[in-house]
TORKOL-69069 format. One record per residue: residue in one letter; x, z, y of N, C-alpha, C, O in turn. Coordinates in nm, 3 decimals. Each point is the difference from the previous one (the first is absolute). Example, Ala and Ser with C-alpha at 12.3 -4.5 7.8 and 13.67 -1.06 7.14 Angstrom:
% TORKOL-69069
{pt 'A' {1.319 0.780 -0.569} {-0.089 0.000 0.119} {0.090 0.000 0.120} {0.104 0.066 -0.002}} {pt 'S' {-0.139 -0.138 0.107} {0.082 0.006 0.119} {-0.077 0.073 0.109} {0.051 0.017 0.111}} 
END
This chain:
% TORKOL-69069
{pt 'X' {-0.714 -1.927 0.687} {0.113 0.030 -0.086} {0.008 0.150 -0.023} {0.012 0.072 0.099}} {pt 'X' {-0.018 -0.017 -0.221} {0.038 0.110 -0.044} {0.135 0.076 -0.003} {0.096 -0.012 -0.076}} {pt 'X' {-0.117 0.084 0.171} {0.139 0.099 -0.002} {0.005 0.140 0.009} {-0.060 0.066 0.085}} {pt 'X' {0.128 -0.025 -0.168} {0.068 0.154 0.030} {0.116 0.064 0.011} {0.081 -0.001 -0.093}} {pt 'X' {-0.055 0.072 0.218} {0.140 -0.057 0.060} {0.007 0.198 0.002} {-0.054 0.076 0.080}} {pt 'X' {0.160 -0.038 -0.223} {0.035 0.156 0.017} {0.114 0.023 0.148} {0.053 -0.087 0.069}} {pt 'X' {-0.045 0.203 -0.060} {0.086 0.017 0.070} {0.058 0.180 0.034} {-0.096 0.078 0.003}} {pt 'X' {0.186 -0.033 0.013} {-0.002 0.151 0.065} {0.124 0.042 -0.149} {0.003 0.122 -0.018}} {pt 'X' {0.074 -0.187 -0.064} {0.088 -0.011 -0.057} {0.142 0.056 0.020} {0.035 0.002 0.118}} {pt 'X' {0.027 0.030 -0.180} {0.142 0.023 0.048} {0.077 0.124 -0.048} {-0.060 0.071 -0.080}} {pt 'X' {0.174 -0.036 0.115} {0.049 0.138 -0.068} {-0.022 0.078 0.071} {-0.032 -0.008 0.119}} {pt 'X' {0.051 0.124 -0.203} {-0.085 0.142 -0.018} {0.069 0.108 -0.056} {0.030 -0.028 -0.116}} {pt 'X' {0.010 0.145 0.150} {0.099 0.095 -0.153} {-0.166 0.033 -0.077} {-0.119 -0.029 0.010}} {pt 'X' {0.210 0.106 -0.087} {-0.080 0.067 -0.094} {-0.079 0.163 0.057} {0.050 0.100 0.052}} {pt 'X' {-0.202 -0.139 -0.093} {-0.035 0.103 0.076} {-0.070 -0.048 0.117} {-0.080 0.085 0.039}} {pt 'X' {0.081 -0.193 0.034} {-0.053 -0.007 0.065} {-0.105 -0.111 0.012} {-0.017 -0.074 -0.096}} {pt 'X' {-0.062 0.055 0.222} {-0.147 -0.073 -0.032} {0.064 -0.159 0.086} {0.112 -0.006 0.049}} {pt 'X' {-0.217 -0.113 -0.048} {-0.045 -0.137 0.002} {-0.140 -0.011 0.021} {-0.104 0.054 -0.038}} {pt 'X' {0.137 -0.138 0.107} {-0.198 -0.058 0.031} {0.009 -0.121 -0.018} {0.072 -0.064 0.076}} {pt 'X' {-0.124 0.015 -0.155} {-0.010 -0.171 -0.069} {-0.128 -0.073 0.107} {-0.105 0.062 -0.015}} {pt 'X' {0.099 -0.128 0.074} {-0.120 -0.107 0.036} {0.008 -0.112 -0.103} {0.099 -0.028 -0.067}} {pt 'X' {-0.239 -0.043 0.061} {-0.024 -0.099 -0.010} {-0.092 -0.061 0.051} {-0.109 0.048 -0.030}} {pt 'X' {0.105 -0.165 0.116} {-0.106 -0.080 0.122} {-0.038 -0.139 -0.115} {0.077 -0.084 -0.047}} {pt 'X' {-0.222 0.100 0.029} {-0.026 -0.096 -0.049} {-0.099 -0.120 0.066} {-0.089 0.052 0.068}} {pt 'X' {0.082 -0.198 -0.072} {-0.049 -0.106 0.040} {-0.047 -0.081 -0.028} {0.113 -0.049 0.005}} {pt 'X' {-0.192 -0.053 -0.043} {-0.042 -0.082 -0.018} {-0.124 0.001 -0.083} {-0.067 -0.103 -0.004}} {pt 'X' {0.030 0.211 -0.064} {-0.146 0.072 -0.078} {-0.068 0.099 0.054} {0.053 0.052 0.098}} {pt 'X' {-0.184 0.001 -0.142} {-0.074 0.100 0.032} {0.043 0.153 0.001} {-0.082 0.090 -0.020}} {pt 'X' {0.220 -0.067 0.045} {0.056 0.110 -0.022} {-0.085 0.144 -0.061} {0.045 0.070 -0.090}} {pt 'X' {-0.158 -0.049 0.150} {-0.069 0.112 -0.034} {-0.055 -0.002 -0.106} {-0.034 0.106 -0.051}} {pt 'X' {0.013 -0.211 -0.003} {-0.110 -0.059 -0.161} {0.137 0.000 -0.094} {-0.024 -0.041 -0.113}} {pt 'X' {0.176 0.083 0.138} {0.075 0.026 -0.128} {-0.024 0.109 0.009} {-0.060 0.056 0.093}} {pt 'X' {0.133 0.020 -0.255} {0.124 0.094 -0.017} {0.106 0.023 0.015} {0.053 -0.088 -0.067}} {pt 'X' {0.031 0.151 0.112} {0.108 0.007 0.072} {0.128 0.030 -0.059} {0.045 0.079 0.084}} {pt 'X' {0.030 -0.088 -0.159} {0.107 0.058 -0.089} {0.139 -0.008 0.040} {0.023 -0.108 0.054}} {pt 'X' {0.081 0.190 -0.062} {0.093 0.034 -0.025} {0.073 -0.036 -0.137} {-0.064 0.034 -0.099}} {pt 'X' {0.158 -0.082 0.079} {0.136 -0.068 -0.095} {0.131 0.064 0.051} {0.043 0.021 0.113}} {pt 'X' {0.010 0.007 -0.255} {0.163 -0.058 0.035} {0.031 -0.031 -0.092} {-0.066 0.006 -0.104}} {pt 'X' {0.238 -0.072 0.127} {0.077 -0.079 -0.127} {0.115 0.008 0.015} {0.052 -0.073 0.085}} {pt 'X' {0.058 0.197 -0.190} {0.091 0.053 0.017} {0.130 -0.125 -0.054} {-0.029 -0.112 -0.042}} {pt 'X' {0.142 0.153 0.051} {0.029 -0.131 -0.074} {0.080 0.027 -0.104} {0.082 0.088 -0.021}} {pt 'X' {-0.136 -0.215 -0.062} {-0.002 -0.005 -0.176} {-0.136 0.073 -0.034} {-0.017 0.002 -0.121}} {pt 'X' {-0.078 0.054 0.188} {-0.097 0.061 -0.023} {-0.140 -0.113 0.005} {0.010 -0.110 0.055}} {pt 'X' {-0.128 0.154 -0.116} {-0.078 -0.073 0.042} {-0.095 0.042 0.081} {0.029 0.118 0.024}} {pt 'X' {-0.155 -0.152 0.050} {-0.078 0.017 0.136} {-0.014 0.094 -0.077} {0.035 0.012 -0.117}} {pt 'X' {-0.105 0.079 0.208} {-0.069 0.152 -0.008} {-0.122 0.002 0.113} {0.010 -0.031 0.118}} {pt 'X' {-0.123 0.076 -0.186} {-0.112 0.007 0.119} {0.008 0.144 -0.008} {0.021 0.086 -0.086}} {pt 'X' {-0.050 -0.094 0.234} {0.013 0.154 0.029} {-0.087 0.059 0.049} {-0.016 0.110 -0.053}} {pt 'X' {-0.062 -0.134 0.143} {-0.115 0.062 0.083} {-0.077 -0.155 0.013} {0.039 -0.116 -0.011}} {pt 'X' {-0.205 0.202 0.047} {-0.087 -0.105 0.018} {-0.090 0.042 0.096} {-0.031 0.119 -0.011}} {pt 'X' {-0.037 -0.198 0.128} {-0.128 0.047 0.019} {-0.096 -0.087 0.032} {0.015 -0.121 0.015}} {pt 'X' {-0.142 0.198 -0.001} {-0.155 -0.090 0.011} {0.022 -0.091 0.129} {0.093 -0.016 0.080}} {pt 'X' {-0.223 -0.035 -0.097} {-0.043 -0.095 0.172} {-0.050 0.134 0.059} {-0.004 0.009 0.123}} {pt 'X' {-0.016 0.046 -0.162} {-0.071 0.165 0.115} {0.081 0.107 -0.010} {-0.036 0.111 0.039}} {pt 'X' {0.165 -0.135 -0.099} {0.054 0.101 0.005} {0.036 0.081 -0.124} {-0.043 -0.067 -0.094}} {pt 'X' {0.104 0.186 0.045} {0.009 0.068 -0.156} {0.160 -0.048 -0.079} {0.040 -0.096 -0.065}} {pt 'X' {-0.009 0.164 0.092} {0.134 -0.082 -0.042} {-0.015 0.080 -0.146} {-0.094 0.070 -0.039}} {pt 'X' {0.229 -0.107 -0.035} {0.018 -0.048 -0.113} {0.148 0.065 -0.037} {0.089 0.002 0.086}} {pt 'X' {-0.074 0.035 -0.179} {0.154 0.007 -0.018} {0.038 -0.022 -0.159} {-0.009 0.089 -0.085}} {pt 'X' {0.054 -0.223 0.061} {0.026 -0.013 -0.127} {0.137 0.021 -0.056} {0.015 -0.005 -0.122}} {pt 'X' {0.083 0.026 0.199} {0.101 0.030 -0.093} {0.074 0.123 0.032} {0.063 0.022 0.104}} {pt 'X' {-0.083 0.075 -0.231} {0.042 0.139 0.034} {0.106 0.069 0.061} {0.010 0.115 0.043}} {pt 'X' {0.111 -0.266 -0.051} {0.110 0.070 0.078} {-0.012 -0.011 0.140} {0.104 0.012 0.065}} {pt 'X' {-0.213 -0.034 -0.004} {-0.002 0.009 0.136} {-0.125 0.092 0.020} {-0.028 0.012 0.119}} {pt 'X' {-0.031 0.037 -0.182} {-0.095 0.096 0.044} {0.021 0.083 0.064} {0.098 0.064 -0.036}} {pt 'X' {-0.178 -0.008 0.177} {0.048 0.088 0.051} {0.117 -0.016 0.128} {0.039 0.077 0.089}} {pt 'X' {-0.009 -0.201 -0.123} {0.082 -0.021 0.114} {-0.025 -0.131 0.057} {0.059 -0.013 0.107}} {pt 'X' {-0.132 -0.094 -0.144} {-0.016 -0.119 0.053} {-0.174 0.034 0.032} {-0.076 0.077 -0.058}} {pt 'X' {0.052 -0.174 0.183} {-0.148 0.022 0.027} {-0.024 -0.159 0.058} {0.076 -0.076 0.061}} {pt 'X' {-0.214 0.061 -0.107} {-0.020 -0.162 0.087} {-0.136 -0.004 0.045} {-0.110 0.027 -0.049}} {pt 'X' {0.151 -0.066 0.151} {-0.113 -0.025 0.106} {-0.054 -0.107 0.083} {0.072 -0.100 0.005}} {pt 'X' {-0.172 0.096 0.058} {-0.042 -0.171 0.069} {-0.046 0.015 0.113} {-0.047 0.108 0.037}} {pt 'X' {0.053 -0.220 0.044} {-0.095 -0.006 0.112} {-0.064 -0.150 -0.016} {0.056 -0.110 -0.007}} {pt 'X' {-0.172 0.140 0.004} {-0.011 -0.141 -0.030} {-0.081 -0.115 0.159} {-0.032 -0.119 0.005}} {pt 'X' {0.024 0.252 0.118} {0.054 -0.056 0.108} {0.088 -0.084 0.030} {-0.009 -0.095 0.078}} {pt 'X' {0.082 0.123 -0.130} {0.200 -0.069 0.012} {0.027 -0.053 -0.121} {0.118 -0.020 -0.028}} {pt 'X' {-0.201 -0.008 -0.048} {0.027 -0.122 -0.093} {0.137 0.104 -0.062} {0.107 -0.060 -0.011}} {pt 'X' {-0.107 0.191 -0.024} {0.177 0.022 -0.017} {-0.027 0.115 -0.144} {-0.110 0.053 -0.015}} {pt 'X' {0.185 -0.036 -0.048} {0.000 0.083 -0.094} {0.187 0.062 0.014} {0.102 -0.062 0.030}} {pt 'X' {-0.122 0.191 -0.063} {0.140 0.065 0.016} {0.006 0.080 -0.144} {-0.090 0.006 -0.083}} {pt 'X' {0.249 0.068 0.075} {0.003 0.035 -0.116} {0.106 0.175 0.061} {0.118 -0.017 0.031}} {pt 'X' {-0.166 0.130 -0.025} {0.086 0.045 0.030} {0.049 0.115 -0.086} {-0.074 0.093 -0.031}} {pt 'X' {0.216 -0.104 -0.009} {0.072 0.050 -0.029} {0.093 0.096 0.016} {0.065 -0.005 0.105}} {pt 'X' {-0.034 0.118 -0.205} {0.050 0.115 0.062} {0.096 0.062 -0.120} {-0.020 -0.045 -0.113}} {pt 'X' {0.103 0.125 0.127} {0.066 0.061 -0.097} {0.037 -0.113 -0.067} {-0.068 -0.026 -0.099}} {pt 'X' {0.198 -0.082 0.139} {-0.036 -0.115 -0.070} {0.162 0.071 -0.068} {0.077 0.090 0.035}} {pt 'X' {-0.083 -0.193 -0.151} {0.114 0.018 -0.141} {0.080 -0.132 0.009} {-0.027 -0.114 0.039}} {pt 'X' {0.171 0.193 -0.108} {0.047 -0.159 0.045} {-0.043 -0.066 -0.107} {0.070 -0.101 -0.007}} {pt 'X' {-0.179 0.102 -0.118} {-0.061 -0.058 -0.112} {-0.110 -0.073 0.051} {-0.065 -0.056 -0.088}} {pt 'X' {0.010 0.035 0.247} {-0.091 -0.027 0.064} {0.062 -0.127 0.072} {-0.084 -0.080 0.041}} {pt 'X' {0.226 0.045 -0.018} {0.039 -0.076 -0.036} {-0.043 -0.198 0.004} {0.060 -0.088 -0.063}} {pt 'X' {-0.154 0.074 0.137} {0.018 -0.153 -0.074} {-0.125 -0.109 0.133} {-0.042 0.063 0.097}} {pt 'X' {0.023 -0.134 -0.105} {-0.097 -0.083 0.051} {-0.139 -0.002 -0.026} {-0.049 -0.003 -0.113}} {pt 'X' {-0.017 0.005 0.222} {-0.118 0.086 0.015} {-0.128 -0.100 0.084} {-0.014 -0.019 0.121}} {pt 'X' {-0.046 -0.018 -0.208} {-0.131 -0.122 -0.042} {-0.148 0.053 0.064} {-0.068 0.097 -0.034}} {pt 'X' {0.053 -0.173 0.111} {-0.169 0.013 0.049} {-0.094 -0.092 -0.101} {0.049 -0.091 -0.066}} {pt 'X' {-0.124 0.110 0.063} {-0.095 -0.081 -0.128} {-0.110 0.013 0.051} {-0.024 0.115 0.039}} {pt 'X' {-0.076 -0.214 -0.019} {-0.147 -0.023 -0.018} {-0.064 -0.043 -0.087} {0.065 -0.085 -0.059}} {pt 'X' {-0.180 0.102 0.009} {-0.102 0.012 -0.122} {-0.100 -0.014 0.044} {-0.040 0.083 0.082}} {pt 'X' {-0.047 -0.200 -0.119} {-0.111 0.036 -0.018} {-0.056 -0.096 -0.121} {0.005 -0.123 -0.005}} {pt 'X' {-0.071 0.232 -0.112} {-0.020 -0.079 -0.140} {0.135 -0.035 -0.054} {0.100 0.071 -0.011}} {pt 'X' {-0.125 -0.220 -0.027} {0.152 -0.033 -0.038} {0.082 -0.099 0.070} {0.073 -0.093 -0.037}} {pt 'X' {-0.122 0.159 0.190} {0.118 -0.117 0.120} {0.098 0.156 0.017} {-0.021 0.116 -0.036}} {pt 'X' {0.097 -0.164 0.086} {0.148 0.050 0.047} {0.112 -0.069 0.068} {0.063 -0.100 -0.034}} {pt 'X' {-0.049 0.208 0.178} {0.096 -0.057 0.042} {0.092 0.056 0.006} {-0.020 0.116 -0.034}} {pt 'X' {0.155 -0.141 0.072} {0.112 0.097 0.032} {0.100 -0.030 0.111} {0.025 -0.111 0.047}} {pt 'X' {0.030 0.233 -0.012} {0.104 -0.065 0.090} {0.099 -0.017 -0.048} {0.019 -0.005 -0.122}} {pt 'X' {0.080 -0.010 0.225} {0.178 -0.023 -0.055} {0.041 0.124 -0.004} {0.054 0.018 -0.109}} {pt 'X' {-0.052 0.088 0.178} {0.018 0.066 -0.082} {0.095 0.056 0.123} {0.035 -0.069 0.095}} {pt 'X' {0.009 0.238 -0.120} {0.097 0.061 0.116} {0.068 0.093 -0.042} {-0.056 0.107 -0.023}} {pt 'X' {0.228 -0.125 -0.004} {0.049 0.117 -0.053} {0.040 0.106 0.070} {0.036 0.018 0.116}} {pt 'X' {-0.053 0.073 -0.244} {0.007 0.174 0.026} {0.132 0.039 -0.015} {0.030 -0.085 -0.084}} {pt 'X' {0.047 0.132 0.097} {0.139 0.074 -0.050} {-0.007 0.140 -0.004} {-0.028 0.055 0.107}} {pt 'X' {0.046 0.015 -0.206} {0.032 0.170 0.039} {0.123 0.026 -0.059} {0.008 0.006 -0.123}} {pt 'X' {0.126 0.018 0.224} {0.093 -0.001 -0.060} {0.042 0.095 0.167} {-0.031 -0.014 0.118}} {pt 'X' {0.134 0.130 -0.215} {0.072 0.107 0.116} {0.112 -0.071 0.045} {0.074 0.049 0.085}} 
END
C-alpha cells in the first residue's frame, strides 16, 4: 500500500522557519521525484519545489525562492521541505508528491499557519 504521510506542520509568526517531513511507503522511494505542493484556500495547488532520485532540487515557484529548500534521504525513505522567512501569504497546506513518468502519488497533506 502506497503512502505518504507529511508531517512537522503547525503555527509559526512571520519571519520565522518550519521543517516539513514527508515518510514515504509502499514503492521504490529512490526511483521517484520528490515534490513539494501547497493549496491555499479558494486558491488552487501550487508546485513549489522539486527534486531528483540523486538529488538537485528544483524551485518552481518564485514566491518561495530563496527561502524554501527540499531535500531527501533516501535511506529513510523521507523527503523534507525546509522553510524559512515564512509570510503569512505562505499560508496554506503543504503536499508531498511522487512522480515517476506519469504515476503520482500524494499525501494528505499538513497545515502551515503564519499568523502573529
Amino acid at each position: 500500500q502506497v503512502q505518504l504521510v507529511e508531517s512537522g506542520g503547525g503555527l509559526v509568526q512571520p519571519g520565522g522557519s518550519l521543517t516539513l517531513s514527508c515518510i514515504a511507503s509502499g514503492f521504490p522511494f529512490s526511483s521517484y521525484a520528490m515534490r513539494w505542493s501547497r493549496q491555499a484556500p479558494g486558491k488552487e495547488r501550487e508546485l513549489l519545489v522539486g527534486i531528483g532520485t540523486v538529488g538537485g532540487g528544483t524551485t518552481f515557484a518564485d514566491s518561495v525562492k530563496g527561502r524554501f529548500t527540499i531535500s531527501r534521504d533516501n535511506a529513510k525513505n523521507t523527503v523534507y521541505l525546509q522553510m524559512t522567512s515564512l509570510k503569512l501569504e505562505d499560508t496554506a497546506v503543504y503536499y508531498c508528491n511522487a512522480r515517476q513518468l506519469e504515476v503520482d502519488y500524494w499525501g494528505q497533506g499538513t497545515q502551515v499557519t503564519v499568523s502573529s
